[in-house]
N, C-alpha and C positions, 0 to 999 in steps of 0.2 A: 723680819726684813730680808731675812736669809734668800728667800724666795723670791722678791723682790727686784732683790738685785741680779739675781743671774735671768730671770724675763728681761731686765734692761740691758741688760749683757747681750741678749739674742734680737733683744731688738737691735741693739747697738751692731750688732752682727750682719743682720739684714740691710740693715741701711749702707752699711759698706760695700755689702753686696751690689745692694740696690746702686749707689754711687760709679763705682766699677762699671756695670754695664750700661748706664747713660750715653746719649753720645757725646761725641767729645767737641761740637759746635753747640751742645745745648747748655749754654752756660747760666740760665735762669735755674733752672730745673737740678743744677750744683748746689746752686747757693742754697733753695729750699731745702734740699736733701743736708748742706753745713748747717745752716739755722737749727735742724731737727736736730742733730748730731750734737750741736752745742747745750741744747736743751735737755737732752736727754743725761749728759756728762753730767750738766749741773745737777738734776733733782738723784742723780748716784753718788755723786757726792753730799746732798744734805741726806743723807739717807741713812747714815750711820754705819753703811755696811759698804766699803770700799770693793773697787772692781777689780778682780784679782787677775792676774795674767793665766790662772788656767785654764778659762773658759777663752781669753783672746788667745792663747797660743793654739789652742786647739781649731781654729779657725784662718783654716788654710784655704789660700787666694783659687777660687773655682774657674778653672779653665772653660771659660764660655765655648757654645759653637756658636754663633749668630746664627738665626735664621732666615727663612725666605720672609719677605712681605709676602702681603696677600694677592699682589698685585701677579701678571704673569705675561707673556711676551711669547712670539713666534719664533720658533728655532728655524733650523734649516730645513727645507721639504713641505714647512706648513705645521709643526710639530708646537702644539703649545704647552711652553715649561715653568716651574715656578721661576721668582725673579728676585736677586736679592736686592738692597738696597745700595746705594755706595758704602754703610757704613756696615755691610753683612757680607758673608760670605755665603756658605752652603750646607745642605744638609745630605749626610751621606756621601760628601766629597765629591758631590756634583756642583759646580759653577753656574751659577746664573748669570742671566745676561742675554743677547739676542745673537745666538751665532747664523751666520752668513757666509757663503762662499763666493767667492769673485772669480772671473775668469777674462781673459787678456788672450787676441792672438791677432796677428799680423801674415799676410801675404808677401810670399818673397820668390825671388826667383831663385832656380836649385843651381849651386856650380858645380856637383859632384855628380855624376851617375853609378853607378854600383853594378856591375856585369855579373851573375853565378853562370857560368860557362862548364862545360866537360865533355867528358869523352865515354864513350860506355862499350864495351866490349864483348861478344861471346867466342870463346871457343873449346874446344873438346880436350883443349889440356891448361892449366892451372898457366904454364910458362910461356903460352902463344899466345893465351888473353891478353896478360900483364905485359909482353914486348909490344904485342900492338896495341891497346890502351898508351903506354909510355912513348912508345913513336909518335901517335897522334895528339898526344897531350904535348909533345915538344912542339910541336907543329904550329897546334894554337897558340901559346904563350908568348913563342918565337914571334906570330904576326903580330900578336896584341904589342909587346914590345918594341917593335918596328911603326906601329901607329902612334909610339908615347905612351905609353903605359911604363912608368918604371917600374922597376923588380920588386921593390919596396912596398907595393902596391898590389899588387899580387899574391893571396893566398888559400893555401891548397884549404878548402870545409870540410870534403869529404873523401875518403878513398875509401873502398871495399872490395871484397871477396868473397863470393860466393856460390854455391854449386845448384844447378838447375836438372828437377828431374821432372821426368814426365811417369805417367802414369799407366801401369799395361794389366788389361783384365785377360786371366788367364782361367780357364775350366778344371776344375780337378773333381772328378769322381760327380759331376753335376752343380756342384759348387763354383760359383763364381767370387773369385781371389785378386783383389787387387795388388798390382806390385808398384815399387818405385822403382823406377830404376833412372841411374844417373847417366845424363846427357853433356853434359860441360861445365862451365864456369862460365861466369860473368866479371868483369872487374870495370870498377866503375869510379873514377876519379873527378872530382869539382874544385873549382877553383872561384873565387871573387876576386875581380879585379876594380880599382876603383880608376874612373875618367875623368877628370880633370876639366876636359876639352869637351862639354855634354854637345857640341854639335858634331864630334866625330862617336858616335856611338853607331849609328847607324851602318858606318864602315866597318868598324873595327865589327861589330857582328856579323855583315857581308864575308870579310876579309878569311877571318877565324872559323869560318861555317865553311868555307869554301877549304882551309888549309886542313881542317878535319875529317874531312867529308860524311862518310853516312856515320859513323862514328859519335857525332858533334853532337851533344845534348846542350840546349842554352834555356834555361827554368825562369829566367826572366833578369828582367831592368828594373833598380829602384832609383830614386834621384832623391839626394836632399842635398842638407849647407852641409859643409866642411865644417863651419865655425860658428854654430847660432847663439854665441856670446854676446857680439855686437846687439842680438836681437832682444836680450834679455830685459835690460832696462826699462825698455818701452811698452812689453807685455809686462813689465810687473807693476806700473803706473796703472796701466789699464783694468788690472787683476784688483787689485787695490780700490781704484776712484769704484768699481762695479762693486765690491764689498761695502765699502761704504755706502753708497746709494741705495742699495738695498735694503741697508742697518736702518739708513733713514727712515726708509719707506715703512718698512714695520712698525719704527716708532711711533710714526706718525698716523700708524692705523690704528698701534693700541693705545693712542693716546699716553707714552711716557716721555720721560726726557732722554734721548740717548748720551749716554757717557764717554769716555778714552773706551781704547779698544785694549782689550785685557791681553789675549793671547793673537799671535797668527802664526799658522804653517802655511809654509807651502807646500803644491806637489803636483806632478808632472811638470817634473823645470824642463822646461824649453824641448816639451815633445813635438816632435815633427811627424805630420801627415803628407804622403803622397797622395795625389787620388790617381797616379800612374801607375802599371805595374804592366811590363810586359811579360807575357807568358808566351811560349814556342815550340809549348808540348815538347816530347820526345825528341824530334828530328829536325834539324835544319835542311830543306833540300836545295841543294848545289845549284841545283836552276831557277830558284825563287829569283824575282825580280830583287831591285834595291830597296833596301828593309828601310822603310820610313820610321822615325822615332820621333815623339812632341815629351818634350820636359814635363811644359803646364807649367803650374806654380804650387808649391807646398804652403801650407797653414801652421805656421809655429806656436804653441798653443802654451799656457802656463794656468796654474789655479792655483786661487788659498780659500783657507779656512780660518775663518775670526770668528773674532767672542768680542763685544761689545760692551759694557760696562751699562747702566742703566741706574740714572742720578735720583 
């Protein structure tokens, strides 16, 4: 009976097993599995040969992984992945479920303009570049400031120094030799300033072009918000109701039930697009008419990424 008894011991082993991983709404499918459990105790007990705890102690509780159903679902892009159930996780630490990305944006008008402005200079000594660069760059700042630009508002991106040579072929013995030889410096100082006021932009560029004269480098105008916090709320509803809709839709195509939504990230919070950019090449000239500027309107944009649940 020896033998006997430790088979009912592993049966007895099994079914705990088996119990254990049942789900835990399958409450019929317990009771069978207790019925067996009691039936089995019993014929171990008339059995003559008692169940000993060293075959149960040895019968350590098995850390399940749950796996996928069979069943499977459209990720993002069109990508179809296994799916687990509400009562399963994953295999390989990959999540199942229907992930979707939402996207949210809104049209606004820009209050800030953004000026990169400078000065650029050549001359044949390191200390005449850099006083006339510094003369001229006081020049523009000075106007900008006088249009409302506070100082606060104003900072230097770039400055540099740098030596400019030209290049001389000279004959030796029939050989043609090129040389460098050094012609001057350049010094070239940029500055952003931010405007406040975007219908004085077009001055303050007049103004500053004309106070720097050939000097004047202006690489362009950006415009966005100061503050697209206000804006956030309402692209992330939008971001959101579009993730969902989505999740629907899938579900709805692979025929499952969609479930809570597992995970969301977001990302690109509250980026802003201009589709303005003024560019003004190298040179402002002195005698350009009055520089027309249009704001337009920016697109504040936001996305997430979800994982949906699948019942």
């Amino acid at each position: 009976m020896k033998g006997f008894s430790i088979r009912i011991v592993v049966s007895f082993k099994r079914l705990i097993f088996v119990l254990n991983v049942l789900p835990i709404g399958d409450q019929m499918n317990k009771l069978i599995v207790s019925a067996l459990l009691l039936i089995i105790t019993g014929v171990a007990c008339t059995s003559g040969d008692p169940i000993t705890n060293e075959f149960v102690e040895t019968l350590e509780p098995t850390a399940l992984s749950p796996v996928y159903a069979a069943s499977s679902t459209f990720a993002e892009g069109g990508t179809v992945k296994g799916v687990a159930n509400s009562d399963s996780l994953s295999i390989d630490g990959i999540q199942g479920g229907i992930r979707v990305s939402g996207t949210g944006s809104i049209s606004v008008e820009p209050d800030v303009a953004v000026l990169e402005i400078g000065v650029e200079v050549f001359a044949g000594k390191v200390s005449k570049a850099r006083s006339e660069a510094s003369i001229a760059m006081e020049s523009v700042t000075s106007t900008i400031k006088k249009l409302g630009v506070e100082d606060k508002d104003i900072q230097t991106t770039r400055f540099s120094i740098y030596p400019r040579y030209d290049y001389e072929e000279t004959t030796i013995n029939g050989n043609r030799i090129g040389t460098q030889v050094l012609t001057g410096y350049t010094v070239s100082n940029t500055v952003k300033a931010k405007i406040f006021e975007v219908d004085k932009v077009g001055k303050i560029i007049d103004d500053a072009a004309g106070a720097g004269g050939d000097y004047v480098r202006i690489n362009g105008v950006d415009f966005t918000v100061d503050d697209p916090n206000p804006y956030k709320t309402t692209i992330r509803k939008m971001a959101v109701e579009d993730a969902v809709n989505k999740a629907q839709e899938y579900a709805l195509l692979t025929n499952v039930e969609l479930g809570p939504i597992i995970s969301l990230d977001e990302m690109g919070v509250g980026s802003i697009q201009s589709p303005y950019e003024a560019d003004y090449g190298m040179r402002m000239m002195a005698a350009a008419p009055t520089t027309s500027i249009s704001s337009g309107q920016l697109e504040i944009s936001l996305s997430v990424n979800t994982l949906f649940a699948i019942k």
